[in-house]
N, CA, C and O atoms as a printed pandas DataFrame, in Angstrom:
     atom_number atom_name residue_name chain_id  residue_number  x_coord  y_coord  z_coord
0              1         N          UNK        A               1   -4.994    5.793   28.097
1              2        CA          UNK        A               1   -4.938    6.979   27.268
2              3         C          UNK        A               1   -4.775    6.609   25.793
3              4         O          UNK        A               1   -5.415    7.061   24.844
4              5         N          UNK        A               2   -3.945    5.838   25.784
5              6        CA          UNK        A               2   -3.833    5.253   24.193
6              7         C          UNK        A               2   -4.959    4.427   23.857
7              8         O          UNK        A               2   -4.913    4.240   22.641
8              9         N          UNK        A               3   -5.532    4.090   24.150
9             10        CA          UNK        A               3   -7.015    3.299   23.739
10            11         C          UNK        A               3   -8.131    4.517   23.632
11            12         O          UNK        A               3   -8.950    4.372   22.724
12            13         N          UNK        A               4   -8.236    5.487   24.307
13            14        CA          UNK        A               4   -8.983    6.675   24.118
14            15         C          UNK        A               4   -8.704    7.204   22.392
15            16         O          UNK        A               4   -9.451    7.300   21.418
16            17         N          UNK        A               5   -7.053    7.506   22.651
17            18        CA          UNK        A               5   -6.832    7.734   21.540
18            19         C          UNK        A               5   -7.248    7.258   19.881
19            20         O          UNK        A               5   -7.605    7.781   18.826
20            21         N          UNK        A               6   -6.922    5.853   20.474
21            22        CA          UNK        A               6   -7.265    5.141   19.490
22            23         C          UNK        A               6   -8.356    4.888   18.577
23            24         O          UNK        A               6   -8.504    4.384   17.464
24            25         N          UNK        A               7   -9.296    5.610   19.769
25            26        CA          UNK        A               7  -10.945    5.389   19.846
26            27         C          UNK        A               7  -11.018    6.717   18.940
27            28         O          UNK        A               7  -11.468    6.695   17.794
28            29         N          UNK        A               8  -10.676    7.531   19.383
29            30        CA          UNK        A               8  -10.864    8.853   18.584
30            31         C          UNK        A               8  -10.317    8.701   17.311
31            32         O          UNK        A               8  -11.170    8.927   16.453
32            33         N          UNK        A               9   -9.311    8.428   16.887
33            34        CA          UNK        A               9   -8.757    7.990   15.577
34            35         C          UNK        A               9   -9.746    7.377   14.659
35            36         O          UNK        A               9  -10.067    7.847   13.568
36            37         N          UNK        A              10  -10.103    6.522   15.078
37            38        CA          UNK        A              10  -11.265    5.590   14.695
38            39         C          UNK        A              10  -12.641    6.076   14.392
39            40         O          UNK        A              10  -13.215    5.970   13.308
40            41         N          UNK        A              11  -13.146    6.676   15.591
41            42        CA          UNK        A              11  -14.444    7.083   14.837
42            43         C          UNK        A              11  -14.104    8.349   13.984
43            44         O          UNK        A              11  -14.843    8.745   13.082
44            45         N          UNK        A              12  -12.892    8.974   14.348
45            46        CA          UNK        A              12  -12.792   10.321   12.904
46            47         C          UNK        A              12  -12.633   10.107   11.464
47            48         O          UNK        A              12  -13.060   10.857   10.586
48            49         N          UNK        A              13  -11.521    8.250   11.180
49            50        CA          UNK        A              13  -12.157    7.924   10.071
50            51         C          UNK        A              13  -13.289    7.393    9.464
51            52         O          UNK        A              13  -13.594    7.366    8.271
52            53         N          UNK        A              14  -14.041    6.853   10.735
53            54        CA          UNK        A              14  -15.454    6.459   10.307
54            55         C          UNK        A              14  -16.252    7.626    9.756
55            56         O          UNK        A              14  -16.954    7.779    8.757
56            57         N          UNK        A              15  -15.836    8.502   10.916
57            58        CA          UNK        A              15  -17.289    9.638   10.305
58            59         C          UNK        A              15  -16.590    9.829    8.835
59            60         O          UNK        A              15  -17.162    9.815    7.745
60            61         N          UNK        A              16  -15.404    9.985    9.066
61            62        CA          UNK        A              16  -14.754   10.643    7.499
62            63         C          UNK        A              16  -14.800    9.756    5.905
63            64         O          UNK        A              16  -14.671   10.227    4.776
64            65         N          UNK        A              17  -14.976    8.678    6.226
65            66        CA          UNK        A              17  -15.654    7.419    5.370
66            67         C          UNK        A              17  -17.197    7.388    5.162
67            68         O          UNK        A              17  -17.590    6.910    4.098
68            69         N          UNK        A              18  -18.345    7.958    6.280
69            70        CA          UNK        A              18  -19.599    8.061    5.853
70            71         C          UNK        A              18  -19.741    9.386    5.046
71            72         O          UNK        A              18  -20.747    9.621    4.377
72            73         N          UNK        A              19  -18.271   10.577    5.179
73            74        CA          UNK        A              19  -18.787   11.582    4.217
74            75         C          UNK        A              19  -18.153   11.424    2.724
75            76         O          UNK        A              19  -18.690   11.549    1.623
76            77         N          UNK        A              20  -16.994   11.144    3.039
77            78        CA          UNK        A              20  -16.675   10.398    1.361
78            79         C          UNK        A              20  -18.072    9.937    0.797
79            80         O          UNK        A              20  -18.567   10.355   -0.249
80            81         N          UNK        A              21  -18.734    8.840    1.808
81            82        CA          UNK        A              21  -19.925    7.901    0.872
82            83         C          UNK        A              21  -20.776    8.780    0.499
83            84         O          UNK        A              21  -21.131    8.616   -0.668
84            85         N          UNK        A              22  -21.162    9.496    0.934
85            86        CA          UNK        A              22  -22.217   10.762    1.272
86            87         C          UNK        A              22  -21.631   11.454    0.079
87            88         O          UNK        A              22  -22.034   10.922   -0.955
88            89         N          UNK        A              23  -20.911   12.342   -0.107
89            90        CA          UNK        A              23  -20.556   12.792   -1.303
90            91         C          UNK        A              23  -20.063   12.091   -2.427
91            92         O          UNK        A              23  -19.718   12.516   -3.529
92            93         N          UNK        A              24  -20.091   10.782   -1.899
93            94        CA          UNK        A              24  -20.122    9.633   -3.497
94            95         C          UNK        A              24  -21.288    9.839   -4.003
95            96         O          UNK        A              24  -21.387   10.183   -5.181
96            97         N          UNK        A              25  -22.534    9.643   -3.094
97            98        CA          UNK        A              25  -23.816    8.950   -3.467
98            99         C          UNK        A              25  -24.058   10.623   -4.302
99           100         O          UNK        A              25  -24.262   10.735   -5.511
100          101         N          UNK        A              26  -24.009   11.301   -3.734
101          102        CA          UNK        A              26  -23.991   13.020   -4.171
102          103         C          UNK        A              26  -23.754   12.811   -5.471
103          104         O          UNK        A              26  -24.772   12.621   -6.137
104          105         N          UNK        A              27  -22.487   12.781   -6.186
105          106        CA          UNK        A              27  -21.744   12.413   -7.039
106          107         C          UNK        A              27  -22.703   11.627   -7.914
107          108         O          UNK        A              27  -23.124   12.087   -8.976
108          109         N          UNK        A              28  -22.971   10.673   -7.541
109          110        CA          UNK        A              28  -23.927    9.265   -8.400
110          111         C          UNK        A              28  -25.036   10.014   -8.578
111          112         O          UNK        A              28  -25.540    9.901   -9.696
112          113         N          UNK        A              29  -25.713   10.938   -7.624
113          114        CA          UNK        A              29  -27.247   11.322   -8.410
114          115         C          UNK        A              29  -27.230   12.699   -8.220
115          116         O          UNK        A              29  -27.822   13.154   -7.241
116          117         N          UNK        A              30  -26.838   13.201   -8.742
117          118        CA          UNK        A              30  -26.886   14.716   -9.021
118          119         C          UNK        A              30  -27.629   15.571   -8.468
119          120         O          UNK        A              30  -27.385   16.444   -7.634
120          121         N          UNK        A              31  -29.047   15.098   -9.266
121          122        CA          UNK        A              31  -30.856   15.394   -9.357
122          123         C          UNK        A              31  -31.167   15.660   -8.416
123          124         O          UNK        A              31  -31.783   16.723   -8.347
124          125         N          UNK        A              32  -30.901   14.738   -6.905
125          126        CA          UNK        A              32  -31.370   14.624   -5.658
126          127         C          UNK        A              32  -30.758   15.665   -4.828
127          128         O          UNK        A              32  -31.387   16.370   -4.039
128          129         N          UNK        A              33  -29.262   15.736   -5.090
129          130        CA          UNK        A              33  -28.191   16.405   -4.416
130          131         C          UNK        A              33  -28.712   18.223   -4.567
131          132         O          UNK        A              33  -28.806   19.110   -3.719
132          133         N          UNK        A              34  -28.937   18.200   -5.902
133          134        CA          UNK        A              34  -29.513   19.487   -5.933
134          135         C          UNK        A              34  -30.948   19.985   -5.525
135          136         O          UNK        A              34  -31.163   21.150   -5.194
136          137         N          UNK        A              35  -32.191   18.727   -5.591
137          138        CA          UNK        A              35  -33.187   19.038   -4.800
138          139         C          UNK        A              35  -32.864   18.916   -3.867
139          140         O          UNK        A              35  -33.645   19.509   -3.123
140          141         N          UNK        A              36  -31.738   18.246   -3.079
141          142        CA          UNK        A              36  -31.297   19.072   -1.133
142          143         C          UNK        A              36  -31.343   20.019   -1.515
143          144         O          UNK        A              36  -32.431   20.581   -1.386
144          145         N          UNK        A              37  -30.197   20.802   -2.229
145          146        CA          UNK        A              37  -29.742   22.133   -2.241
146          147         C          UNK        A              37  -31.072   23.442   -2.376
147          148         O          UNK        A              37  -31.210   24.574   -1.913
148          149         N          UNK        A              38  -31.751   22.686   -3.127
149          150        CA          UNK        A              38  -32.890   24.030   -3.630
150          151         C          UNK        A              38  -33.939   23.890   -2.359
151          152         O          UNK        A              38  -34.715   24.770   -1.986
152          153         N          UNK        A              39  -33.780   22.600   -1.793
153          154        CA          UNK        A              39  -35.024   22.428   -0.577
154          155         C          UNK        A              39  -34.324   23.574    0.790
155          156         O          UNK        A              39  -34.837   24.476    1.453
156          157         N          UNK        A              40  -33.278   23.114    0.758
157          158        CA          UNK        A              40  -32.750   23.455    1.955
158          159         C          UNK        A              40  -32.621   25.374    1.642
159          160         O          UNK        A              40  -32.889   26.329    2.372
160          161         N          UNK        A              41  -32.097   25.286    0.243
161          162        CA          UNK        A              41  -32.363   27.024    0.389
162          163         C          UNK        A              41  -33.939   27.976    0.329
163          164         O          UNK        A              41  -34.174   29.168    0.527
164          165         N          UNK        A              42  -34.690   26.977    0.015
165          166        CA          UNK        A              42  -36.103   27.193    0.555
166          167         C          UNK        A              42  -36.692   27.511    1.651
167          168         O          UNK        A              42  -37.428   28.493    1.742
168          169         N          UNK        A              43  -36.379   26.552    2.802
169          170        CA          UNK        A              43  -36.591   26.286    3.506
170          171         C          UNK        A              43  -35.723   27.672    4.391
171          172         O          UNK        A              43  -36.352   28.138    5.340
172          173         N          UNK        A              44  -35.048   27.975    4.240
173          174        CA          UNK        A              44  -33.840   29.454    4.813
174          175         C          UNK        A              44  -34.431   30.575    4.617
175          176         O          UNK        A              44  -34.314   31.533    5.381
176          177         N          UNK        A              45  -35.429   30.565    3.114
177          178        CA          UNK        A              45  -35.988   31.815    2.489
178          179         C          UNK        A              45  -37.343   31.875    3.149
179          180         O          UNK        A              45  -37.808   32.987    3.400
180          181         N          UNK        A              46  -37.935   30.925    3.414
181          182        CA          UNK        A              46  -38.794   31.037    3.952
182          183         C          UNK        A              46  -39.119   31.278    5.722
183          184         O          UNK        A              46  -40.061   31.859    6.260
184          185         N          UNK        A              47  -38.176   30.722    6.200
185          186        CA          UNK        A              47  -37.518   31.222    7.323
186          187         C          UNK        A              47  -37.499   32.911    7.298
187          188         O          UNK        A              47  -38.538   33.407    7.733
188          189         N          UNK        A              48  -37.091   33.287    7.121
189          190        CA          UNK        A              48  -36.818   35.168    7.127
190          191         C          UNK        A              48  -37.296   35.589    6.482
191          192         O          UNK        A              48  -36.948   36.696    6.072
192          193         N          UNK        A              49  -38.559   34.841    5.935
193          194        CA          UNK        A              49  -39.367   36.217    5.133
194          195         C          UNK        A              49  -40.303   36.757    6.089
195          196         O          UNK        A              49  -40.372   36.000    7.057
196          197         N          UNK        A              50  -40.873   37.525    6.176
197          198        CA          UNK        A              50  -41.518   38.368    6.973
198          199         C          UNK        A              50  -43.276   38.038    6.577
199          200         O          UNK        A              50  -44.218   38.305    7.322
200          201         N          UNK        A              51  -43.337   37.602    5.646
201          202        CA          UNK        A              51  -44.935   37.339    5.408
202          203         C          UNK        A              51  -44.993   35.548    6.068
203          204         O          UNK        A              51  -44.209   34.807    6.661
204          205         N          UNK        A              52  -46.642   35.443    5.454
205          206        CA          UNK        A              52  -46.237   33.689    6.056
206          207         C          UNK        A              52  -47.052   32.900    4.909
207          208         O          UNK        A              52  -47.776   31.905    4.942
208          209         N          UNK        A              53  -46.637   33.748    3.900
209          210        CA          UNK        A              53  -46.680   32.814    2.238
210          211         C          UNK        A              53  -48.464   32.230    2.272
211          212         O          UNK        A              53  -48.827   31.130    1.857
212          213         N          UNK        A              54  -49.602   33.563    3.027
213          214        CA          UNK        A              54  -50.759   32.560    2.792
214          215         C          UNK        A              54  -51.527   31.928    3.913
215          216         O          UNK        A              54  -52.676   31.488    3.926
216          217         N          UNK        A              55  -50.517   31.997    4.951
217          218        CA          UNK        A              55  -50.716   30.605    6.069
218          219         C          UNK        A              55  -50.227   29.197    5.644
219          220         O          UNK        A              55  -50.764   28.108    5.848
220          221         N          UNK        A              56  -49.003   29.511    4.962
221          222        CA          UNK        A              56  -49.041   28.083    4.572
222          223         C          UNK        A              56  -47.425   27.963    4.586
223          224         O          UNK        A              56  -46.781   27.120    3.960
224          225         N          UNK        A              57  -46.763   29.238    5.644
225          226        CA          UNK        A              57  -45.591   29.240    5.638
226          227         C          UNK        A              57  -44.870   28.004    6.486
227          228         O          UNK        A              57  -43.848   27.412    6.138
228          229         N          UNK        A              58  -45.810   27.712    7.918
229          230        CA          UNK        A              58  -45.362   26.536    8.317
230          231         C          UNK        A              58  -45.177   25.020    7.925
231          232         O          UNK        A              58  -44.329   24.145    8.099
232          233         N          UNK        A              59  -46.599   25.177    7.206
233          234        CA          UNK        A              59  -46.480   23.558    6.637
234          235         C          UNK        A              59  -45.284   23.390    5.545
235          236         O          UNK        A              59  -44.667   22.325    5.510
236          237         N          UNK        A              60  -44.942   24.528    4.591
237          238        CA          UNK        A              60  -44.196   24.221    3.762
238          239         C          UNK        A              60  -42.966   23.886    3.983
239          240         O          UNK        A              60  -42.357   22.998    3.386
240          241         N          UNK        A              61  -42.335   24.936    5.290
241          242        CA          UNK        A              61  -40.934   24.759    6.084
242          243         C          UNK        A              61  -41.021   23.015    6.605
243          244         O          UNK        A              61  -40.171   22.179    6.298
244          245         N          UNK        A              62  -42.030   22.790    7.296
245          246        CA          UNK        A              62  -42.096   21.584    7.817
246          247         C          UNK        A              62  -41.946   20.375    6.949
247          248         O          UNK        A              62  -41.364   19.310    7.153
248          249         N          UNK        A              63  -42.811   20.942    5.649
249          250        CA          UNK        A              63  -42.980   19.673    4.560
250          251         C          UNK        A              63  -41.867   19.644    3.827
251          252         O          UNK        A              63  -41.546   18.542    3.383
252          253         N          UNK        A              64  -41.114   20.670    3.555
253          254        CA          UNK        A              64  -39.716   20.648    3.073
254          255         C          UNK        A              64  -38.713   19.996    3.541
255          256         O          UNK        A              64  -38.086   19.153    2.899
256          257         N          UNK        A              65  -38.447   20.387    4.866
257          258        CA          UNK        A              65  -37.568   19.828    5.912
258          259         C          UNK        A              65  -37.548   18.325    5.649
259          260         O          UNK        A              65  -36.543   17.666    5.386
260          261         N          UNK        A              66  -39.199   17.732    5.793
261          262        CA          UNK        A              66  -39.363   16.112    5.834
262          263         C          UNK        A              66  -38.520   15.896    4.430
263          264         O          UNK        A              66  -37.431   15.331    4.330
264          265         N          UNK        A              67  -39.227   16.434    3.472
265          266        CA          UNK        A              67  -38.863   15.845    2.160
266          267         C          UNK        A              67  -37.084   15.976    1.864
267          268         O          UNK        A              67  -36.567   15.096    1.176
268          269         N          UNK        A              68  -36.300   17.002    2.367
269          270        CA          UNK        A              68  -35.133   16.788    3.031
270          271         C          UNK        A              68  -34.745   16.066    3.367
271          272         O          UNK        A              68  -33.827   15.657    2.657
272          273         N          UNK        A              69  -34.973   15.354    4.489
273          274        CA          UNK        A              69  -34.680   13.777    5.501
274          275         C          UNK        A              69  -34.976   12.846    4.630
275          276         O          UNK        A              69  -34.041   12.062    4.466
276          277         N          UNK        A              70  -36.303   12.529    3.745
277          278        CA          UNK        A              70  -36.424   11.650    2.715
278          279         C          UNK        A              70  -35.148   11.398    1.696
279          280         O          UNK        A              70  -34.582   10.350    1.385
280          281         N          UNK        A              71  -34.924   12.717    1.310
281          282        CA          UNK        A              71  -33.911   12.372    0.097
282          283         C          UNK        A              71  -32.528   11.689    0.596
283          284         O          UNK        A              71  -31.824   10.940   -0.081
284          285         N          UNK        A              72  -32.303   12.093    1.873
285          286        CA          UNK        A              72  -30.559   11.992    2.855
286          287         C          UNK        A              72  -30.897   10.096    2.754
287          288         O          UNK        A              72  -30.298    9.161    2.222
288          289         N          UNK        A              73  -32.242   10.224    3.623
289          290        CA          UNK        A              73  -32.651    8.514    3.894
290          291         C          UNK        A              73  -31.989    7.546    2.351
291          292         O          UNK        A              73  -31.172    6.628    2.411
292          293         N          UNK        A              74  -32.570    8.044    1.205
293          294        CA          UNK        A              74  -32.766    8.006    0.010
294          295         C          UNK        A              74  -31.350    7.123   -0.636
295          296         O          UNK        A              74  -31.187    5.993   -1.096
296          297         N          UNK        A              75  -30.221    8.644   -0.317
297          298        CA          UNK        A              75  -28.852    8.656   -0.931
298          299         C          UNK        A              75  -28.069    7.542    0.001
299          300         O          UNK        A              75  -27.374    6.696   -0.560
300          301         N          UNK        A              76  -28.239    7.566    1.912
301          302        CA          UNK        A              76  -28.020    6.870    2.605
302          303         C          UNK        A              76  -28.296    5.097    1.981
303          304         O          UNK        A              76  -27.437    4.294    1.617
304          305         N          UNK        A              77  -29.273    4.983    2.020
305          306        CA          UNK        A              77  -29.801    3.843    1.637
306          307         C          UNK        A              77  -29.063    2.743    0.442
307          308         O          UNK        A              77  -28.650    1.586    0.528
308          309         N          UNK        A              78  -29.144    3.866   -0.825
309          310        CA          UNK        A              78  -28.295    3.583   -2.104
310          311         C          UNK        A              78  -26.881    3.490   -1.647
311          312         O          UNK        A              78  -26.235    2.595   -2.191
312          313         N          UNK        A              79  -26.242    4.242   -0.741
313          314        CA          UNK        A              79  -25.121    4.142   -0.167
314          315         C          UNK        A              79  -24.619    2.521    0.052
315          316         O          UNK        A              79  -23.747    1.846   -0.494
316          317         N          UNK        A              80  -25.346    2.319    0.838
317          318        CA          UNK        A              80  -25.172    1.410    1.754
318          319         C          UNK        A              80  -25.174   -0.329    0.656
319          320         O          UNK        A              80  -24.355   -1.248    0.656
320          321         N          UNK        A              81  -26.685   -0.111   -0.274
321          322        CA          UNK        A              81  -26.634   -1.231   -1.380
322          323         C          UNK        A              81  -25.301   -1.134   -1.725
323          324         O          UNK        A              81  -24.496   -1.940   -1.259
324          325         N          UNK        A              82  -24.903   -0.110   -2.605
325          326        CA          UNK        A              82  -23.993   -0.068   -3.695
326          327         C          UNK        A              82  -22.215   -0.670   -2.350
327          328         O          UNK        A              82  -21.189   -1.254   -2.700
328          329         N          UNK        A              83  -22.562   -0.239   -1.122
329          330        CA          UNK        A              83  -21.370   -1.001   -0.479
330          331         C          UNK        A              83  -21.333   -2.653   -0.147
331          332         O          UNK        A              83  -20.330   -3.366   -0.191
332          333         N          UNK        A              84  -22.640   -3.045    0.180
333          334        CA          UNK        A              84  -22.642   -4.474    0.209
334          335         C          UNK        A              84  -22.328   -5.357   -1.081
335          336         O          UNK        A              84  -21.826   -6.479   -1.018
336          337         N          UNK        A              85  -22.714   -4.657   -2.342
337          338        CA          UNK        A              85  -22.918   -4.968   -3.430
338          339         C          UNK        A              85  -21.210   -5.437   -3.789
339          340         O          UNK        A              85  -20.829   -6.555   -4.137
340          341         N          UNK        A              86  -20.346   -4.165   -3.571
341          342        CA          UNK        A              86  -19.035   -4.073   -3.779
342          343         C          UNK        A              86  -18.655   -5.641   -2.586
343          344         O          UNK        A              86  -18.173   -6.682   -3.034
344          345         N          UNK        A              87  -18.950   -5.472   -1.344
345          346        CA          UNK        A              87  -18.289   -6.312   -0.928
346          347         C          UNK        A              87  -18.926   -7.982   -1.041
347          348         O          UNK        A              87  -18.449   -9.035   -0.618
348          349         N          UNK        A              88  -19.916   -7.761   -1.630
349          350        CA          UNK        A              88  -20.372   -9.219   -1.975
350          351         C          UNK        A              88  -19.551   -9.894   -3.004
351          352         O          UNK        A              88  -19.452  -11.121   -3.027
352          353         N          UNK        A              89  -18.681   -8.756   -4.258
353          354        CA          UNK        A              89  -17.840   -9.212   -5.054
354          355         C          UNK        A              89  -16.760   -9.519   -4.979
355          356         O          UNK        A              89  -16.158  -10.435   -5.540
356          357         N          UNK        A              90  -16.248   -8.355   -3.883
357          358        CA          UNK        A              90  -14.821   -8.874   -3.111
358          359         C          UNK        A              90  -14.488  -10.169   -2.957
359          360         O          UNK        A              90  -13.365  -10.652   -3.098
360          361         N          UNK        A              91  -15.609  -10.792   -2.628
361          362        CA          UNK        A              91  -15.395  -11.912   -1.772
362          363         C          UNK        A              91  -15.508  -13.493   -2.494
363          364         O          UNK        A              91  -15.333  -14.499   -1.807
């Protein structure tokens, strides 16, 4: 039971350490953080609108979404340099 525990402890600060980084990298590029924000509220508006923008309501939800995952990949990525980077100096 205490090793369960332990386990849970553990990955709750992990996850809670990839969102610190996550809202570091946020923090570090602004630009990107807010093209999530404007993609993702796009992507909502276009969702519940009642027309379909043209025929071109799917591809855009779809192409948004991707370009979404691109930017996360993006901030993830820089994340991850800027931590090796730190611990390459540590050391």
């Amino acid at each position: 039971m205490k090793f369960i525990a332990g386990l849970v402890v553990g990955v709750m600060f992990g996850v809670g350490g990839i969102a610190l980084n996550a809202q570091n990298e946020r923090a570090m590029h602004p630009r990107i953080a807010r093209a999530i924000h404007s993609l993702q509220d796009a992507v909502e508006y276009m969702k519940a609108a009642p027309h379909d923008f043209g025929g071109h309501k799917e591809d855009a939800i779809h192409s948004s979404e991707e370009a979404i995952r691109q930017l996360r990949l993006a901030l993830q990525f820089r994340g991850r340099e800027d931590r090796e980077h730190e611990r390459d100096h540590d050391h």
